[in-house]
C-alpha positions in Angstrom: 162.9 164.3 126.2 162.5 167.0 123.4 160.2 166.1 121.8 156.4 164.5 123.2 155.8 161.6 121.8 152.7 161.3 120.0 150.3 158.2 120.7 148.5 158.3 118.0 151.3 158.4 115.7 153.2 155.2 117.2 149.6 153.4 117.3 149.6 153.6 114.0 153.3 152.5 113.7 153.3 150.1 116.0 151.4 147.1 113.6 153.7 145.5 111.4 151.4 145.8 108.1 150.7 149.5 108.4 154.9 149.7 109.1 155.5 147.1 105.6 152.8 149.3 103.6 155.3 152.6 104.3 158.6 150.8 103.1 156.5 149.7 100.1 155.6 153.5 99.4 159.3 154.7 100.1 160.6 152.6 97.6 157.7 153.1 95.2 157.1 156.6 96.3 153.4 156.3 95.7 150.9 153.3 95.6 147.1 152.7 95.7 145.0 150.5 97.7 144.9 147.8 95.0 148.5 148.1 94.3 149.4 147.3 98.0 147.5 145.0 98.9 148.7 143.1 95.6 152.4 143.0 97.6 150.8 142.1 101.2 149.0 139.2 102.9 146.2 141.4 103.4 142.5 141.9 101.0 142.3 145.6 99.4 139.9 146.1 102.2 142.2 145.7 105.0 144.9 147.6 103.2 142.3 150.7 103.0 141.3 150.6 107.1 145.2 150.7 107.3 145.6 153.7 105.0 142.9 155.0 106.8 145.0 154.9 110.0 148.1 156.0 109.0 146.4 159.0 107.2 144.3 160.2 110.5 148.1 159.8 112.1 149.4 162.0 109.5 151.9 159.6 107.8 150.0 159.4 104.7 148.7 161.6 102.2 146.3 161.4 99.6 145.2 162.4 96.2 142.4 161.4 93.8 143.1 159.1 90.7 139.9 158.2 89.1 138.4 155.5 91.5 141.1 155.3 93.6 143.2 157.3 95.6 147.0 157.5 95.3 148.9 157.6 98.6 152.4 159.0 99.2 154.4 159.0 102.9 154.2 162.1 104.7 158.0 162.6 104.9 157.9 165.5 107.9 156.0 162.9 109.5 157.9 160.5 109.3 161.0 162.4 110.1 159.0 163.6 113.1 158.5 159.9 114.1 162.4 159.1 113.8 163.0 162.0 115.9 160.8 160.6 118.4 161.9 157.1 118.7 165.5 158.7 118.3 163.7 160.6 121.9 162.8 157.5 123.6 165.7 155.4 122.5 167.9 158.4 124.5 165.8 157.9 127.2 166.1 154.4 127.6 169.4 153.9 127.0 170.2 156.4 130.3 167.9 154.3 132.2 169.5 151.1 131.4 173.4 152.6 132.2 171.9 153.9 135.2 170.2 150.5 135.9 173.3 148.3 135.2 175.6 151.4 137.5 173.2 150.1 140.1 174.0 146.5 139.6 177.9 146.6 139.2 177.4 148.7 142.7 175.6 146.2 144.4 177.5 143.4 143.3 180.8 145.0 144.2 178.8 145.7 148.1 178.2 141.7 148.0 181.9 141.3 146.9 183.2 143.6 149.4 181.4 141.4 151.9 182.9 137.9 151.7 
């Protein structure tokens, strides 16, 4: 695999709110606590422990606006994240033709057999 995947940054990808809040700030290309959580099932307050996540994972950045703070996606990040999951789908999908190469072999043994 080229690149290592990074735990910390598919923890913070892996729950489906923190994953909705960075499609809402692709297509908004910026948003604030108050303005997301206005779009998810979620209070402001949950909205800001997952900003605080995907910040500490590197996906989003920050800047002051008054009392708030504007948040943007990390876009190297994220492309860093594709990259990975681009990694590990690779990986799997040789594993899984290797696993079903094992199965058509043993079946055509058991064939051979009868």
């Amino acid at each position: 695999m080229s690149a290592a995947v990074d735990d910390d940054l598919w923890s913070a990808i892996g729950d489906p709110t923190r994953r909705r809040m960075i499609d809402l700030l692709l297509a908004e290309g910026q948003g604030t606590a108050t303005t997301l959580s206005a779009r998810l099932p979620v209070t402001r307050q949950a909205v800001t422990k997952h900003l605080a996540v995907l910040d500490r994972a590197g996906l989003v950045r920050s800047t002051a606006a008054g009392r708030e703070r504007r948040y943007h996606v990390d876009e190297a990040q994220l492309a860093r994240a594709v990259t990975q999951l681009q990694s590990v789908g690779a990986l799997w999908d040789a594993r899984l033709q290797r696993i079903k190469s094992l199965a058509e072999a043993i079946q055509r043994a058991t064939n051979t057999k009868k």
